[in-house]
C-alpha positions as YAML, in Angstrom:
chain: A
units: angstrom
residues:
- id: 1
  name: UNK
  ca: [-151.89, 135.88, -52.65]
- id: 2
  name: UNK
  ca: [-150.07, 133.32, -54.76]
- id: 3
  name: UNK
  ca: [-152.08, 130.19, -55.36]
- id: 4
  name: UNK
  ca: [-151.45, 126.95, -56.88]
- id: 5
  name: UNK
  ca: [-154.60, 125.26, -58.23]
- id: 6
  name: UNK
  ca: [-154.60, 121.25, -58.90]
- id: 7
  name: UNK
  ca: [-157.73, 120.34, -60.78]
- id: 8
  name: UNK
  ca: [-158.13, 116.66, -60.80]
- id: 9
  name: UNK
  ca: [-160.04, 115.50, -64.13]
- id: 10
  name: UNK
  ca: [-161.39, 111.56, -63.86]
- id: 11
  name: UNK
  ca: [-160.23, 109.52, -66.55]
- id: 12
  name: UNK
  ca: [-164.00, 109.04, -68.41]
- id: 13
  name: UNK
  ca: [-164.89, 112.95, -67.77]
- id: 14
  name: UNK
  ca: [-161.65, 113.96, -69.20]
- id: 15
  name: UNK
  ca: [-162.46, 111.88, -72.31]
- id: 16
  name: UNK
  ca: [-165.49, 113.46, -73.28]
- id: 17
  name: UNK
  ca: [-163.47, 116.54, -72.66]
- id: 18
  name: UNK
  ca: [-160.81, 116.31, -74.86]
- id: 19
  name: UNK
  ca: [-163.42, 115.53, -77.29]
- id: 20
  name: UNK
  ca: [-165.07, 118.92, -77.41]
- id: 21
  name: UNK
  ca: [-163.72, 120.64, -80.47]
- id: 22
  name: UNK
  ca: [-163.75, 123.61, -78.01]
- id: 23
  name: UNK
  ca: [-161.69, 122.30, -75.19]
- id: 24
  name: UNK
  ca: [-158.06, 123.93, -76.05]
- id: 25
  name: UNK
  ca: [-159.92, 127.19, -76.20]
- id: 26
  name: UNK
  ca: [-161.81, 127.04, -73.24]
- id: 27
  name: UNK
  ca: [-158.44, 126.13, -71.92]
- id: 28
  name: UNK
  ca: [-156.95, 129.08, -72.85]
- id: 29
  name: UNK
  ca: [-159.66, 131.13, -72.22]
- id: 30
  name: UNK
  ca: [-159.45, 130.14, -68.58]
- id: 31
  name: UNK
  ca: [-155.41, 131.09, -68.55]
- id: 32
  name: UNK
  ca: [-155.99, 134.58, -69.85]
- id: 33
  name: UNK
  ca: [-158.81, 135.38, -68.12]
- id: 34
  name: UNK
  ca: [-157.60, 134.33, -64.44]
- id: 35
  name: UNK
  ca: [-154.07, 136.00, -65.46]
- id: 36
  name: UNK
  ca: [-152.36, 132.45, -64.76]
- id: 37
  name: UNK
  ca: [-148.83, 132.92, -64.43]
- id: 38
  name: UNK
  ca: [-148.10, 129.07, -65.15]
- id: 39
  name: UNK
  ca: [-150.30, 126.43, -66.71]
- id: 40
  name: UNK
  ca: [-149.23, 122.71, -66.82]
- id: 41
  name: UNK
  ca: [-151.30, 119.49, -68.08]
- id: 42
  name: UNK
  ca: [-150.02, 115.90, -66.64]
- id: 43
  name: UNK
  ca: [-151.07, 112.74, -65.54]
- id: 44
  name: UNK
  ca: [-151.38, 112.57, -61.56]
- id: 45
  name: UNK
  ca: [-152.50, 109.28, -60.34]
- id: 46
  name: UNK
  ca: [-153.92, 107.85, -63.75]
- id: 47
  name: UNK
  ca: [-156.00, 111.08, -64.14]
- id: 48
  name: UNK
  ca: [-155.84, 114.32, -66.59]
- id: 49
  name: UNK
  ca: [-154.40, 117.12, -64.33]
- id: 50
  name: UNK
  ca: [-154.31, 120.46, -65.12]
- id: 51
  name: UNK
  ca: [-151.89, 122.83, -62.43]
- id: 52
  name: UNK
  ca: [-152.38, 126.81, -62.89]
- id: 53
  name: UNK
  ca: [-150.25, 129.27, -60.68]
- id: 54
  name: UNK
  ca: [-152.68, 132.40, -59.81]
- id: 55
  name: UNK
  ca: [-152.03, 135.55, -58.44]
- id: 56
  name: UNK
  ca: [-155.50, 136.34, -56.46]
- id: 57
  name: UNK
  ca: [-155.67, 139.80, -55.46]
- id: 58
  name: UNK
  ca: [-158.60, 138.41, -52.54]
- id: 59
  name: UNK
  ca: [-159.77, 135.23, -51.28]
- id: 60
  name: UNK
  ca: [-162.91, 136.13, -52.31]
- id: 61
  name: UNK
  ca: [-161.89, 135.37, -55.73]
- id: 62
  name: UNK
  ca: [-161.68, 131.45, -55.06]
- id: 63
  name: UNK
  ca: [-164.76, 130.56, -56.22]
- id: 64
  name: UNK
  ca: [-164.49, 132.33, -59.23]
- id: 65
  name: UNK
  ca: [-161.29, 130.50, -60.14]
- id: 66
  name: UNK
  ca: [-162.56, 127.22, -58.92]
- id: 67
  name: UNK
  ca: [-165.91, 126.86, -60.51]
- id: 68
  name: UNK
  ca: [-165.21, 126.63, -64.01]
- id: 69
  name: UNK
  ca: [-162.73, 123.86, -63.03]
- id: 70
  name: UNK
  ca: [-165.44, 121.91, -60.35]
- id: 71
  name: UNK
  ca: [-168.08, 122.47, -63.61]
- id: 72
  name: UNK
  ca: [-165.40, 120.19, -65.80]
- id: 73
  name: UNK
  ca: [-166.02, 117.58, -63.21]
- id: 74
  name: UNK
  ca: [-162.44, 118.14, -61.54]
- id: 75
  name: UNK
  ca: [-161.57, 117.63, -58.10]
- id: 76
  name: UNK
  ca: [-160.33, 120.99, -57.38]
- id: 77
  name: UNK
  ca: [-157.59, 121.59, -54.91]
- id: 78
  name: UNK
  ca: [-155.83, 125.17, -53.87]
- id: 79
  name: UNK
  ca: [-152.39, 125.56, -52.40]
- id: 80
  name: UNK
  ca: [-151.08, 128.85, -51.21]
- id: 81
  name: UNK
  ca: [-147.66, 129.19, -52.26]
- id: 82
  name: UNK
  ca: [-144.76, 131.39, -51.81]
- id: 83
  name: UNK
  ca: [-141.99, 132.57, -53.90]
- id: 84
  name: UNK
  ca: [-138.51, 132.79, -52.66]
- id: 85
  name: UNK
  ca: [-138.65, 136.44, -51.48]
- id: 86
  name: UNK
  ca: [-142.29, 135.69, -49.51]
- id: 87
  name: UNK
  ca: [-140.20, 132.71, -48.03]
- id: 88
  name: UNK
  ca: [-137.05, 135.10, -46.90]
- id: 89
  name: UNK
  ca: [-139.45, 137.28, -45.01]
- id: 90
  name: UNK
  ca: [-141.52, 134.98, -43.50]
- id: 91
  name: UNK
  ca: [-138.42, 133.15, -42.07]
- id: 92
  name: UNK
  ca: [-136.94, 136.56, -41.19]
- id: 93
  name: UNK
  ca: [-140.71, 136.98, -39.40]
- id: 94
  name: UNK
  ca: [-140.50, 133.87, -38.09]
- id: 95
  name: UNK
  ca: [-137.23, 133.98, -36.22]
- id: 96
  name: UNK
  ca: [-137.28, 137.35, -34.79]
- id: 97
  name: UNK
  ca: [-140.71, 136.16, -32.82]
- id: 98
  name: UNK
  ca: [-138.43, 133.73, -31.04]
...
């Protein structure tokens, strides 16, 4: 199941963060290692926001995905999402329950 993750970093957390000479990597590390299709950094709110798209094979995988982030100090938020072709037959679910 497609997931988008939202992990909130406050302002004076994500300044010590960006400090550590190994923040980039562990960055990265994170991407490969949870298979992220997408990975974008902004500013939501005033706050450092990181947004990965994920591919979890289980639900049970959640906390795996989430920890590292809730261990940064983030406020962690997950999102299933859909692409167009889960959309399409959904909707074609959807209607012929009617």
């Amino acid at each position: 199941m497609r997931f988008v993750i939202r992990a909130i970093i406050p302002t004076e957390t994500g300044n010590k963060m960006v400090k550590d000479p190994n923040f980039i990597s562990n960055m990265e590390n994170y991407i490969k290692a949870n298979k992220a299709e997408a990975a974008y950094f902004l500013e939501l709110n005033g706050d450092r926001t990181a947004v990965f798209v994920l591919d979890l094979p289980s639900v049970d995988m959640i906390p795996a995905v989430a920890e590292p982030l809730f261990m940064l100090g983030a406020k962690v938020e997950l999102h299933p999402a859909m692409t167009i072709d889960d959309l399409k037959k959904g909707i074609a679910l959807a209607i012929g329950k009617q």
